[in-house]
N, C-alpha and C positions, 0 to 999 in steps of 0.2 A: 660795752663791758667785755675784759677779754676773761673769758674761760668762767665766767660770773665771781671774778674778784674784785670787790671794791671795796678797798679802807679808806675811810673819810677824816683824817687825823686824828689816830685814836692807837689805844693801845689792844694785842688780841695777845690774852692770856689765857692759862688753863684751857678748857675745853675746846675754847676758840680757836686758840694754836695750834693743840692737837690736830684737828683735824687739817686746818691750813698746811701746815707745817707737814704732816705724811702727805697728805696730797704733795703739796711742792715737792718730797721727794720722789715719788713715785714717776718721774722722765725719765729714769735714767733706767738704763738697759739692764742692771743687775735684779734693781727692780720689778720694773714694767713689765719685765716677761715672765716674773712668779718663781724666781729660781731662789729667794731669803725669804726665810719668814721674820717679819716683824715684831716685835716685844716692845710697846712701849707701855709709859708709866713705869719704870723704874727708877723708884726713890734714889737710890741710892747703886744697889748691884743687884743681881739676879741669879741665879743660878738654876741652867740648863739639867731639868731632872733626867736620871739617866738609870735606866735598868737591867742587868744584863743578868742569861741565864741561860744553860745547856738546854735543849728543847728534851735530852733524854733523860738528866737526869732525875726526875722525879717522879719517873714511873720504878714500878716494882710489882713484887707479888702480893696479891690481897692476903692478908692478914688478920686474926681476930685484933689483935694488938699492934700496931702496924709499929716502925720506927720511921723516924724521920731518915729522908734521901734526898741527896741535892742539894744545891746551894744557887741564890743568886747576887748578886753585887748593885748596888745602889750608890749613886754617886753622883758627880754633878761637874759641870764647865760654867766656866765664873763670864758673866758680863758686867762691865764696868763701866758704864757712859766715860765719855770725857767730851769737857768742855771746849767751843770756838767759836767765831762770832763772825756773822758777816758787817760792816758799816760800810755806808757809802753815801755821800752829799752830794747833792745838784742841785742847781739853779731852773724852777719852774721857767723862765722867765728864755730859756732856751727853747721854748715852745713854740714863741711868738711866732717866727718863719718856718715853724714844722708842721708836722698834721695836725694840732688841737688849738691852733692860734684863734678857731673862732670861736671854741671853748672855754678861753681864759675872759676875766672879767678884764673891765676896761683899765679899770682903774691897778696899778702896782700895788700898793699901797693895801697890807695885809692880803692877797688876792692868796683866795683856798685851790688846791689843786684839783681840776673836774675828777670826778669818778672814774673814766675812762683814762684819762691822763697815768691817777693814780696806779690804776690797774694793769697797764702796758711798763710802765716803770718794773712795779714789783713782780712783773711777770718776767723782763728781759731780765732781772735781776736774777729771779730762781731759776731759770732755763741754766743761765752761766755756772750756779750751784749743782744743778741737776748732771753738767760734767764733771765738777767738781766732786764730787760726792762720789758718782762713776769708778771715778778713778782711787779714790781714796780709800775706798771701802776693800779694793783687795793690794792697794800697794804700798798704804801708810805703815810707818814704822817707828816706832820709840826710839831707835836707836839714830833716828833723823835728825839733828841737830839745826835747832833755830839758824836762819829763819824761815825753813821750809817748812811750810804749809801742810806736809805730809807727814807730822810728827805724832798726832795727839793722841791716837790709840794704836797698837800694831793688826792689820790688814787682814785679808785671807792668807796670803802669799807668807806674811810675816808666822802669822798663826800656826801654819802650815811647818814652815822651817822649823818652830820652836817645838812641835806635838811630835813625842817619839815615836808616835801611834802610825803617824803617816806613813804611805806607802807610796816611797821614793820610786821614779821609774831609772835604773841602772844607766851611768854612761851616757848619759843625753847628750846628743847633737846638734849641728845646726839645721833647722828642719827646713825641708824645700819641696816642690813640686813631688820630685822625683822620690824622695824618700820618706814623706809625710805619712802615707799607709801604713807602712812597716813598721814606723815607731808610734801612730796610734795603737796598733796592732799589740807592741811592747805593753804599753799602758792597759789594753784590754787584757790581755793574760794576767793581769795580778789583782783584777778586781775579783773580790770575794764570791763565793757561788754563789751566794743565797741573794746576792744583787746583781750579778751580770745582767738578769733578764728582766729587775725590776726597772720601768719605763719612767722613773722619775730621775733615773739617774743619768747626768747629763755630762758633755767632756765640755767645757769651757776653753777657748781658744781668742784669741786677737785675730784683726781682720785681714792682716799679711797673712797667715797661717790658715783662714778659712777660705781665703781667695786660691791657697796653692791646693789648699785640698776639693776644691771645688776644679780648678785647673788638671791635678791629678785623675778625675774620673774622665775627662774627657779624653787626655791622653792615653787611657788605657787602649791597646792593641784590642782586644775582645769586650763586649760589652762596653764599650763607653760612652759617655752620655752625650746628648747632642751640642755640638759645640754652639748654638746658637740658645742654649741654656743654660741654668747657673750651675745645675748641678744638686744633688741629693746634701741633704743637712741632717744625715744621721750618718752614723758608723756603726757598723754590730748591730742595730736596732739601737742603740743610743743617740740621742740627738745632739747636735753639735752645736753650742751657742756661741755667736760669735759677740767679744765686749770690746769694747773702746779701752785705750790704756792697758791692757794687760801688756806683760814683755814679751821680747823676740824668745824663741826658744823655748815656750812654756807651753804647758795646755794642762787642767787641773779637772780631775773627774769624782763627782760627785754628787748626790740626791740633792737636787735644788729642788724647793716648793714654796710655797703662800700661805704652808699653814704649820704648826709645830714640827710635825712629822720629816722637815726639812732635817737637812743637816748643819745646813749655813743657816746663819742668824742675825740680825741686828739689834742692838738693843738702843732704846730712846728713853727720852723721860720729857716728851712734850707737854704731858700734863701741867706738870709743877715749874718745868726748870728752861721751857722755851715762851720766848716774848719776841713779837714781831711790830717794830713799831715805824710811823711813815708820819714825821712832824715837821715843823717848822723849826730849825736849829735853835732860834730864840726871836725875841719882840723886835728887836734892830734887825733883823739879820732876813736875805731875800732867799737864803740859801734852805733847801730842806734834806734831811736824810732817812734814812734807811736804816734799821739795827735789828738783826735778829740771831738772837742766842739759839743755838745747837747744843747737844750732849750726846753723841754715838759712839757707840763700841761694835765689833763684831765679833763671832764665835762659832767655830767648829764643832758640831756633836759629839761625833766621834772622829777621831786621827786614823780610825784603823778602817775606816769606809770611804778614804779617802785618798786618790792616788793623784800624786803628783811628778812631771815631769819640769824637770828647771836646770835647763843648762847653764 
């Protein structure tokens, strides 16, 4: 049994799914390492509560009769699942000269897929989602036109470009060994005070860009690291995540967490609107497949906690 998955030709809905279905996404590096927080069950949309408020203004002088002072704002960032569907058919019957040949029953003829069979299928199947998802979560875009794959909801990166809120790093370049400091550096000067030194906040980078800046500490003249090392994976006291599929030229800084408090978000709706099914295509047929419906959106807290470099 791989990872203790085994569907026996059957359907897993609702709660079932849920669970399956976040487990299978949780591989993938945006994930895995706790930088989105999760929302699912959403029927429909969701809206990301949001409170905001001068920390001075609602002090004053005691009063018998006191007046109201201060103001705070309440409002909200919209999550919208959108719907996509993995399918895919194979032939059990490709087993016979692989690893599970002494698993399958003798006979062709209606023969069920073993446990383990089943499990290494829908596992190699979500791993390949698990990049998929990766990559989607910060580069999909609405404005992507069929039949890319990358269409269904707009990304971080898209999210980003569209929230006036964000805070663009000026004049970006092509980043390299030699100049990669300097222009993290750029991006550190304009995060807000009251977060420079909060440790959830994180610079997100591609692994061209985290291997130069890992290259850059060793090339330093004074202090630098040992070349038979990788290198430090913070900047400022900020730690540096490095993701699959991000672009050349980019690096995106912001509170990534596991739990509300994040800034980045995903929403789902495993509950109600994902089915993951592993049948026999029909009565005639040797062939079986794979079908499992998705709904994801993602979403920014705030724009203005958020800096982004994007040459």
């Amino acid at each position: 049994m791989a990872n203790g998955f085994v569907i026996n030709d059957t359907t897993y809905a609702g709660e079932a799914a849920s669970r399956f279905i976040v487990k299978a996404i949780t591989g993938n590096e945006t994930v895995q390492g706790g930088h989105v927080y999760i929302k699912d069950g959403i029927k429909k949309k969701y809206t990301i509560p949001r409170f905001d408020a001068n920390y001075e203004d609602f002090i004053q002088d005691r009063a018998a009769v006191p007046t109201s002072k201060g103001s705070f704002t309440v409002d909200g960032k919209m999550l919208d699942p959108q719907d996509y569907m993995i399918y895919t058919e194979f032939n059990p019957r490709d087993y016979e000269d692989h690893w599970f040949a002494t698993q399958l029953q003798a006979t062709i003829a209606n023969r069920p897929l073993p446990g383990s069979v089943e499990s290494v299928v829908i596992e190699e199947v979500l791993k390949r989602h698990d990049k998929y998802m990766n990559k989607a979560l910060w580069n999909n875009s609405t404005a992507n036109a069929a039949p890319s794959i990358y269409r269904y909801y707009d990304g971080f990166i898209k999210k980003s470009v569209d929230d006036a809120d964000c805070i663009d790093v000026s004049s970006p370049v092509t980043l390299t060994a030699t100049n990669i400091q300097a222009e993290l550096q750029r991006g550190y000067d304009l995060i807000p005070d009251a977060l420079k030194y909060d440790t959830n906040m994180k610079i997100f980078m591609n692994y061209k860009h985290y291997d130069q800046y890992m290259q850059s500490q060793i090339a330093q003249i004074y202090k630098g690291d040992d070349i038979t090392q990788r290198g430090r994976d913070t900047f400022r006291g900020l730690r540096i995540v490095k993701i699959a599929d991000l672009p050349d030229n980019f690096y995106f800084i912001a509170k990534g967490m596991a739990t509300p408090e994040s800034n980045l978000w995903i929403g789902l709706n495993s509950v109600d609107d994902a089915k993951l099914e592993l049948k026999q295509l029909q009565a005639n047929a040797e062939l079986w497949f794979i079908k499992m419906n998705m709904k994801v959106d993602v979403q920014i807290g705030w724009g203005s906690e958020t800096i982004m470099y994007k040459a």
